[in-house]
Structure formats: C-alpha cells, structure tokens
C-alpha positions, 0 to 999 in steps of 0.5 A: 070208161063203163060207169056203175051207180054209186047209190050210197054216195048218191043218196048221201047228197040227194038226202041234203038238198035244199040245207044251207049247208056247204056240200064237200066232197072229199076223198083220195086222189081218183076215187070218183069225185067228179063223177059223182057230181055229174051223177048228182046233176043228172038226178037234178037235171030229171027231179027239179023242174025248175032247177038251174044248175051253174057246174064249173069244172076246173080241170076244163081248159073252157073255165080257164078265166075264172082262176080268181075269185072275183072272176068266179063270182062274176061268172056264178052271178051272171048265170044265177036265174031268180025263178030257178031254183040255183045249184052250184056245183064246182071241180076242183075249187082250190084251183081258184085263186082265194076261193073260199071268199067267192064261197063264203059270199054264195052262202051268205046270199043264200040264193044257192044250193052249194056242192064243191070238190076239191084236191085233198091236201087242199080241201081236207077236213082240217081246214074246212072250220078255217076256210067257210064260216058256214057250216059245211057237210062232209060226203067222203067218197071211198076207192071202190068196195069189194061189193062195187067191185063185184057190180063192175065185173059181175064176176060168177064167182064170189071167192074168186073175184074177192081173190082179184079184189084183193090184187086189183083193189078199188081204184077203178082209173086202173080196170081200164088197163089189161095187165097187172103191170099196167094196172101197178103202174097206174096205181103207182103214179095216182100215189105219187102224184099225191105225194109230190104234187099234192102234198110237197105243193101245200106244205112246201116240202123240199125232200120228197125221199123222206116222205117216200122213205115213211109211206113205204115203213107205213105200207109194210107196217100195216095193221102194225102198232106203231108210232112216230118215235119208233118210225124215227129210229128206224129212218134214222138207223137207215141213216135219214136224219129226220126228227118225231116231230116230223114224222108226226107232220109228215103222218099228218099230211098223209092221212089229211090226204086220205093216203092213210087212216089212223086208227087209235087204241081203246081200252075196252075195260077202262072205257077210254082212249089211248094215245100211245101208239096207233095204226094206220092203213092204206086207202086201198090195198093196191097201192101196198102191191104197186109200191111195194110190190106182190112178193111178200103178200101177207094176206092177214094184214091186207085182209086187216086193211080191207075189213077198216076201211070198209067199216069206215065206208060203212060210217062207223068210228073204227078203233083198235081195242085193248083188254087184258093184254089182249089186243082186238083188231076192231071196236067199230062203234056207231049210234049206240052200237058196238062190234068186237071184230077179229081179223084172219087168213086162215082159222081151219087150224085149231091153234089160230082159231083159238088165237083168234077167239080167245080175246073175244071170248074175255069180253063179258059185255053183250055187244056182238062178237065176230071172226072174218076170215077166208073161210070159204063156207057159209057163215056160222056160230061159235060160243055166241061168236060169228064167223064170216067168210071175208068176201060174203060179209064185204058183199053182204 
C-alpha cells in the first residue's frame, strides 16, 4: 500500500519524547495508527543513537504468548538495555489480558518511554483517568483530510479532487480498491465491524438492530439538532421499543468510539453552554454513503460534516452557536481565539448568501467571521466577512 507522511501527527509525538507521560494513540477503527507508530520507530531508529526500542504488535501471531500481563512484563523486562535509552511501544494493548497493570508498573519504574495503541471501545479517553494512574497524553489520529488526500493522489485539479473527496472520504483502507462499489464496501465493513465487534464486545450489547437502527438516524440526521428524546420517538414510532436512557448510552458508546462527534450549543450573547440539544457528525463522510447509500446526496450537510471534523483535526473545540434565534453552524475556539463559521453548497443566489451571512453580520464582537462553501472562485471579502471556497480552505 502507497504511504504519505503524516507529519502533523508525527511531530505531535516527536514533540514528547522524553515526558514521563503515557503516549495514547487513539481514534477510529483504521485511521492509521499502527502506521504511525512505525513511522515514529523509523524516526528513533535514525535520531537516538542509543535508543532501544522494545515494539509488540498484537495483531502478529509471533506476540501471541504474551496476552497476559505477567507475560507482558516478563517479556519488556527481558528486552530492557540499562545503557539505551528504552522505548516501548505497543499495538493493540487491550489485547492483553489486565494490561494497564503491566502499564502502570513500566511507568512507575520510569525506565521507559511508553507510546500505546489500542481498539476505541477499548482504549477511550473516558477510561484512560481509571486505567493509568499516571498521566497520559492523547495524540487523536484522524481518517484522512482533503489535504492528505490531495497528497495520496496528487491530483491536478483541486475541485475536482475535492468532488471525489467528498465521494471517497478519508479512509485510505479503501483507495486500495478500484471501484466505488468496492470502496463502499470496505467502508461498509470498518463500521460494522466497529459496531459488532467493538462496541457489542465491551458493553455486552445483545441487539445490535437497535444500534444499527440509531447510527442510521444519526447519519441521515447530520448537521440536524437532535436529542436523545426526539431519537426515542422516532424508533419507538417505527415500532423499536428502546428508552432515552439508552439512546443516551448507545450515543455514547458511538462517540467513545470516534464513529460520532458531538458537538454541543453555545449562546454567544450569554457567553454560556446549552445542554439541550446537540449535533453529531460522522468521522468520515464516506461511512453516510457506504450505509446508507449515494442517492440522497445532500452536499450542504456532508460539506457541514467535513468543515467539523477538520477543525477538529485543526484542535480546536467546536461548538454550535445561538444568537437571537439565529443559529451559526460553528464557534471553533482555541488559545484565546474565536471563529464564527457559516457552512454552504451553493451561495451564488442572493437569497442564500443573504441567509448565510446575515447571523454573521448580528454578531458585534471583533473575532473573525467567515462563509465556506463550493464557490469555485478565489477568496474574497464581504462586509468584513470572508469567503472561502471549501476545497481552497481545507487545502490551505
């Protein structure tokens, strides 16, 4: 399989080398993990001359003796040099048997540099306060963005690669296969295998139809305000007996899994937090397609979708904002800085770019305002506004 550099999440790690911390990498199911970790062990391997690196990889039959922990520790302390400089870097932890014991006894000892992957329902950041009573540090390794994307392909054409983007998505398992049937169904099974095996394995879930029957409302649904009360009358109209409190946890375990992001309300007048009503979107736009198929292909929400998740990947907090009735699709805020952000298909028509601007305008704060939407033209100003054609800010 071609391999481009990740540099983003590269240096992210490269930049805590040497912290006590416990090294966590987390994100969906297939979103290039374990690649980055050998990507990181190449860059050891020819920066630290007296590094010794100790790498289990428990999807490798050859680790198949040290699925408990006793094991686990005999086998690190076996391979620890006292003259190197020790890293330990390992796939897949929640394979072992009561691995945070061996975890939590490596850092204590301080003789190693730790750097762990795991499965998402198993390894989310919920459970990583409970599990090390060491500090850890969270590196979230996103499918691939329109920019990385571009840097697969090298395709000539921006729009038209962003037109494919938006088809293919960033699961790059799936560039492998030639046709978009092929592609789906890739996609198709990394989700279910997400949900049945992941999912149903750690929190003992017997009906997998009603967690299927609530990631389709929630794929549909994308860029929607919804809530769990709301997802209960619709299941239980359709005949699925289920109450809010499920849904509640089913939600949960989706977004533990990085399936889902929730992203809650923000009155921007008031300056504070809503609780009622959120929304959610997809990890990757493909999985919306590959489930649900490419009939209905709404591109404002799916273009709503790619603009969260890679200001997520940008590290900012991502918010849904309220002003005078007015909805703003994002507040994405980070050290100090805000951004008002408004999402669109097509605002060549007057009426939609008014729509579009107009909760923009009501805001009388000084923090930067801006439109994305598939323009097609280079970018540009309006009333202090700018305006971004989708596929130049994603690339940018």
């Amino acid at each position: 399989m071609k391999l481009i550099n990740r540099e983003d999440y590269l240096n992210k790690i490269i930049n805590v080398i040497g912290t006590p911390d416990i090294k966590v990498i987390t994100g969906i199911r297939r979103s290039g993990k374990s690649k980055l970790l050998e990507k990181f062990k190449e860059y050891v391997l020819k920066r630290i001359e007296k590094a010794n690196i100790i790498h289990i990889n428990y999807n490798l039959p050859k680790f198949e003796q040290l699925k408990n922990y006793k094991e686990l520790i005999e086998y690190v302390e076996r391979n620890y040099r006292e003259d190197s400089e020790n890293f330990l870097l390992i796939d897949e932890v929640q394979m072992c048997e009561e691995f945070e014991k061996a975890i939590n006894g490596f850092h204590a000892e301080e003789k190693f540099d730790i750097y762990i992957t795991g499965s998402n329902a198993f390894l989310m950041s919920s459970d990583l306060a409970t599990l090390f009573t060491g500090r850890t540090f969270k590196i979230e390794i996103y499918p691939f963005s329109f920019k990385e994307y571009q840097k697969y392909y090298k395709h000539k054409d921006i729009q038209e690669a962003f037109d494919k983007y938006v088809l293919e998505g960033g699961m790059s398992g799936s560039y492998l296969y030639k046709t978009q049937e092929e592609k789906y169904q890739y996609i198709k099974d990394v989700f279910n295998t997400l949900i049945i095996r992941d999912i149903k394995q750690k929190y003992k879930i017997r009906n997998t139809d009603i967690i299927q029957n609530l990631t389709d409302y929630l794929m549909d649904n994308v860029s929607n305000l919804t809530s769990a009360n709301n997802i209960t009358k619709v299941l239980n109209s359709n005949n699925i007996s289920i109450t809010d409190k499920t849904i509640n946890n089913y939600i949960d375990y989706l977004c533990h899994a990085f399936a889902f992001y929730k992203i809650k309300r923000f009155d921007i007048k008031g300056k504070k937090y809503l609780s009622t009503q959120n929304k959610y979107y997809l990890a990757d736009q493909s999985f919306r397609y590959a489930m649900l198929g490419a009939n209905n292909m709404d591109y404002g929400r799916v273009y709503e979708n790619i603009v969260a998740i890679e200001l997520l990947r940008r590290g900012y907090e991502v918010y849904v904002g309220t002003l005078y009735q007015k909805e703003i699709d994002f507040v994405a805020k980070k050290q100090g800085e805000q951004i008002y952000i408004q999402v669109s298909d097509n605002i060549s028509e007057q009426k939609t770019f008014n729509r579009e601007v107009s909760p923009l305008l009501s805001i009388k704060d000084a923090y930067p305002k801006i439109v994305i939407a598939r323009t097609k033209h280079e970018d540009y100003q309006y009333e202090g506004i700018q305006i971004y054609d989708i596929a130049n800010w994603l690339i940018k």
